[in-house]
N, C-alpha and C positions, 0 to 999 in steps of 0.2 A: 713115720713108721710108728713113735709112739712105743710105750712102756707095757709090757703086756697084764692084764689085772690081776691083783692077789692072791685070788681062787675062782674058778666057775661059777655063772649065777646060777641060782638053784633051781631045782626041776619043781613041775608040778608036783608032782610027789613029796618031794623034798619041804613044801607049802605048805599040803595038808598031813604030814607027820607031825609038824612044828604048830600046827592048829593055827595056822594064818590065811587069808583066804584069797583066791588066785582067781585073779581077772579071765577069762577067754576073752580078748578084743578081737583077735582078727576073724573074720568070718567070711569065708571065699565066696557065698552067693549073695552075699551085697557089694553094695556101690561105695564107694569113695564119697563122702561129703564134698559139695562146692567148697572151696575157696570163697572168704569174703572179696568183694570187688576192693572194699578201699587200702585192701594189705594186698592188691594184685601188685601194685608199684614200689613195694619196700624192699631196699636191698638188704644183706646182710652186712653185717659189720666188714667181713671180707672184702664182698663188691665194693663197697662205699670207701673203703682204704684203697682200691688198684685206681677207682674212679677219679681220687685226690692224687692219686702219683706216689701214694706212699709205700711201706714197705708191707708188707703181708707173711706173717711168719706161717711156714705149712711143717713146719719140726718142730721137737722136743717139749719142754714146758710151757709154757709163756710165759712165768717168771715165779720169784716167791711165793708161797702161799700162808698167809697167816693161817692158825688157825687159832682161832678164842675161845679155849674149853669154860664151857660154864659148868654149874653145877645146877640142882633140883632149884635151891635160894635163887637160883638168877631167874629161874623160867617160870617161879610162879611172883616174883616183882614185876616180872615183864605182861602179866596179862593184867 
């Protein structure tokens, strides 16, 4: 069921108020891209756990979350 999110994502509008620029992906008179053939055999993480016998969580978290606040100094040592 899952935790519901913090606030609404925002509208087109809401995009170009804030001067930020908003994709149109979906486009109903096209096609769908293939599929590559050699990712046609890849399970998900899910599949490949029921596959092994294991357990498969379908609720809540799935456990702690670090998080590592950096600052500006960390992200321009990092390039």
């Amino acid at each position: 069921m899952g935790v519901a999110p913090p606030h609404r994502p925002p509208t087109a509008g809401e995009y170009a108020e804030a001067g930020l620029p908003w994709f149109d992906y979906y486009d109903a008179d096209r096609a769908a891209l293939a599929g590559a053939e050699k990712l046609a055999g890849l399970d998900s993480v899910a599949e490949r756990r029921v596959k092994e016998g294991r357990v498969v969580r379908t609720e809540g978290p799935l456990g702690p979350v670090v998080v590592q606040p950096l600052s500006p100094d960390d992200l321009l040592r990092a390039n």
